[in-house]
N, C-alpha and C positions, 0 to 999 in steps of 0.2 A: 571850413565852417559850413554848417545846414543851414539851407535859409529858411524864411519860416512858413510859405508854401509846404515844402518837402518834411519839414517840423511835424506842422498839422495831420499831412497824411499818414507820415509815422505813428503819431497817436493816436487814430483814427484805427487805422490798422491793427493796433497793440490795444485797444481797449473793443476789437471786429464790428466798428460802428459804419456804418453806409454813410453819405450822404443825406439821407433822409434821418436819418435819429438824427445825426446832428442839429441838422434844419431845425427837427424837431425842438430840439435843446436849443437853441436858439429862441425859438419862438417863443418859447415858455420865458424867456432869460427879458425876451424884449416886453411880452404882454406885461412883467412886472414892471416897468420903467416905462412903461406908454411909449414905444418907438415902434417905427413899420416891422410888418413880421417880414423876413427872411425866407424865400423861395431856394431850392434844388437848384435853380439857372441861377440866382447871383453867386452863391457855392462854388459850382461847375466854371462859371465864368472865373469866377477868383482863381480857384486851383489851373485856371488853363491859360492865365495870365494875361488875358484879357480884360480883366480893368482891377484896379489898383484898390486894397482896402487901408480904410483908416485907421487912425488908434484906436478910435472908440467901436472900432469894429474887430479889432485884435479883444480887446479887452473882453468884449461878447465872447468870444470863442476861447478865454483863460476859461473864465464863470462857465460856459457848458463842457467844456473837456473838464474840468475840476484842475487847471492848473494854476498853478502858486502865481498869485500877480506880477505880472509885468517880465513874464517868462519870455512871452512876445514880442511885446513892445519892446524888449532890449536888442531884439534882436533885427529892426527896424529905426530909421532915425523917428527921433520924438522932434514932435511940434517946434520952432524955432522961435516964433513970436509969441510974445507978452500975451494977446488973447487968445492964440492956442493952448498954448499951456496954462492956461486961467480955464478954459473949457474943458482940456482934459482932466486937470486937476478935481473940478464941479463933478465933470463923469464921474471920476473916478469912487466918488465918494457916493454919487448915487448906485454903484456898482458893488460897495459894501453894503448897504441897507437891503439886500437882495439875497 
């Protein structure tokens, strides 16, 4: 099974996006939803596995690659506790309105 590091880059790849359109996609995904923009180093850092992303940072990166929700996240453990998944659930829906 692909994990979802190698996932990303495959599609990344498959649709010849750099790093930086991403980012780019990214940013535009957060300025809608008032959350910090997204830099090239946290990107870099993710893919070289040096620090760890969350749901609601997988879910950013379904909405700019255009993939079908929770392609991701399944491929990932989902939140365990009662208000994580009360949070992702909140995200998730602020992620449709977008």
């Amino acid at each position: 099974m692909i994990n979802v590091i190698d996932y990303i880059k495959l599609v990344l790849k498959k649709k010849k996006w750099s790093q930086k359109t991403l980012c780019d996609e990214l940013n535009k995904i957060e300025l809608k939803i008032g959350d910090k923009k997204t830099n090239k180093q946290n990107i870099s850092n993710y893919f070289n596995g040096q620090v760890g992303v969350s749901p609601k940072t997988l879910m950013k990166y379904e909405k700019a690659l255009g993939l079908v929700p929770d392609t991701l996240l399944k491929m990932v453990q989902k939140p365990v506790t009662k208000d994580s998944q009360k949070e992702l659930k909140e995200f998730k829906k602020k992620m449709e309105n977008i």
